[in-house]
C-alpha positions as CSV (number, residue, x, y, z in Angstrom):
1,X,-14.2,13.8,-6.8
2,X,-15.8,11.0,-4.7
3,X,-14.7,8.8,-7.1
4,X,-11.2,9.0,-6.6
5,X,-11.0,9.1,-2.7
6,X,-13.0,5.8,-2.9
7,X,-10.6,4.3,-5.7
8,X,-7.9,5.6,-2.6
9,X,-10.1,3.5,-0.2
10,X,-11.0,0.0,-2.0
11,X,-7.3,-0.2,-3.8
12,X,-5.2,-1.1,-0.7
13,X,-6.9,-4.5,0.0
14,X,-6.9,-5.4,-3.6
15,X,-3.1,-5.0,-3.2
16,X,-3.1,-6.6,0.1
17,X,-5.5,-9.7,-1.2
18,X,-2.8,-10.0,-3.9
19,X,-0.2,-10.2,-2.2
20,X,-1.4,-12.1,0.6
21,X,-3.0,-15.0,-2.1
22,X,0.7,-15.4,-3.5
23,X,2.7,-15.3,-0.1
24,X,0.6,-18.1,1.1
25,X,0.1,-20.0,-1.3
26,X,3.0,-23.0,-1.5
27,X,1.5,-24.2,-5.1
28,X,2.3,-20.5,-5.9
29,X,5.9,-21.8,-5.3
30,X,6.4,-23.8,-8.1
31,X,3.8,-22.1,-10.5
32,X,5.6,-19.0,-11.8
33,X,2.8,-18.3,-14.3
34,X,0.1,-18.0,-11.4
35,X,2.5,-16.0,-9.0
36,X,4.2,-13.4,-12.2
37,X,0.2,-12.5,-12.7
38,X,-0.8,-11.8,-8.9
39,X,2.4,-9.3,-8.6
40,X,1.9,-7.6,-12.0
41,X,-1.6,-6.9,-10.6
42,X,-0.5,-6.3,-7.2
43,X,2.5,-3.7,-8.3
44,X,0.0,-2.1,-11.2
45,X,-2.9,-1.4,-8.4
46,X,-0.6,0.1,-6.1
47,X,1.3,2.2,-8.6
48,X,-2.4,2.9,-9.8
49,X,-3.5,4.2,-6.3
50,X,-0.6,6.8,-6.0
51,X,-2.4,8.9,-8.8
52,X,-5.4,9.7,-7.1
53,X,-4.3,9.7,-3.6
54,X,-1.6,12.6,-4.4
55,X,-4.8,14.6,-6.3
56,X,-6.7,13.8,-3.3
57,X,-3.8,15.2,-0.8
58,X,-2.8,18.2,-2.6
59,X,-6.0,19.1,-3.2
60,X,-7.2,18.7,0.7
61,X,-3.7,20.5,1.1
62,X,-3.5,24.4,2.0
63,X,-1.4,26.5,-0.3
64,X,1.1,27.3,2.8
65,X,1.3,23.4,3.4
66,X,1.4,21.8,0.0
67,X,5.6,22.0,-0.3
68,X,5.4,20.3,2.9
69,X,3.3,18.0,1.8
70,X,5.1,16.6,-1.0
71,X,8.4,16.5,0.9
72,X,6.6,14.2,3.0
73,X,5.4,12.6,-0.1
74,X,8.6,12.2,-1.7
75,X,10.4,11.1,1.5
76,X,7.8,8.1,1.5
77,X,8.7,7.3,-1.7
78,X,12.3,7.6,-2.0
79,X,13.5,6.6,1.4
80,X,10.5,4.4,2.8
81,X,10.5,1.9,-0.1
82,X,13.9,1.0,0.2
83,X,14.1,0.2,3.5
84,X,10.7,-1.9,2.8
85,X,12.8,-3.6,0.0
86,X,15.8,-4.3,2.2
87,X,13.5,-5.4,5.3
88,X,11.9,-8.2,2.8
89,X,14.6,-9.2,1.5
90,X,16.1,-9.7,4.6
91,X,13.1,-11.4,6.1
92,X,12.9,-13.6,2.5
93,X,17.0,-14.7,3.4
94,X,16.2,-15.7,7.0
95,X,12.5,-17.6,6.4
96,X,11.6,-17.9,3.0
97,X,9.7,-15.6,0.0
98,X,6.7,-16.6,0.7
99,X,6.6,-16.1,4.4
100,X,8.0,-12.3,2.9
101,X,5.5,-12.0,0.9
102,X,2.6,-13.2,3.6
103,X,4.2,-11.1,6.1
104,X,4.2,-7.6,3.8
105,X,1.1,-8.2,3.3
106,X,-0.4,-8.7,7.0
107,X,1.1,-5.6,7.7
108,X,-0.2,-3.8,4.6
109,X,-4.0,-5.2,6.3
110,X,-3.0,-3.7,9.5
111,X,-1.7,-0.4,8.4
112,X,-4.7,0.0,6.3
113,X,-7.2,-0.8,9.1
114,X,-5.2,1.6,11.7
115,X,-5.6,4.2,8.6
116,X,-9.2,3.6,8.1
117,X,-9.8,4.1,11.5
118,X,-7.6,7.1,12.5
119,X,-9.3,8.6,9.1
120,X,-13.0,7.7,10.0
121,X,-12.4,9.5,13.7
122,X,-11.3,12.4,11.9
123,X,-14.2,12.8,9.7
124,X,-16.3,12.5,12.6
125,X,-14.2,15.1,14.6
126,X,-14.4,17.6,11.5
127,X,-18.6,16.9,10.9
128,X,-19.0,18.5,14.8
């Protein structure tokens, strides 16, 4: 089962390095063929991630807490990734696609570190 939890933990930089490489990248801009590639792979590793990280959480997950656990679950997933689609699109109208794209994935690098370090104290807390 270590397997999985670190596919959970290496998987979210892959999608931020992908994301961040075709944000940032102006030549990106006009090169449709480089850019269509670094999204596929971006959108597959995240979809790829979900898998094992809900195997991971339901099976951390008490049997009293697991219905709560997937309403959370599916709240993140139906409502959250909306309003992440509407607040890039809005900040792509305003600035441009790649600054959206650059900016989604800074904070995708910072929500991952705060995560990695919230789940590290944890551990550490739990080891006592």
């Amino acid at each position: 089962m270590r397997l999985k939890a670190r596919k959970v933990v290496i998987i979210p930089p892959v999608v931020t390095l992908a994301l961040l490489q075709t944000g940032l990248s102006d030549a990106l801009q006009h090169r449709p063929f480089v850019a269509v590639p670094l999204l596929f792979v971006a959108g597959f590793v995240q979809s790829f991630c979900l898998v094992p990280l809900a195997a991971v959480m339901l099976r951390d997950s008490s049997d009293e807490m697991r219905g709560r656990v997937m309403g959370i679950w599916s709240l993140v997933f139906g409502a959250m990734i909306p309003l992440g689609s509407l607040e890039a699109g809005s900040i792509a109208h305003w600035t441009s696609t790649p600054f959206a794209l650059g900016f989604g994935a800074v904070i995708c690098a910072v929500s991952g570190i705060v995560t990695r370090i919230i789940v590290a104290r944890r551990e550490r807390q739990s080891a006592k």
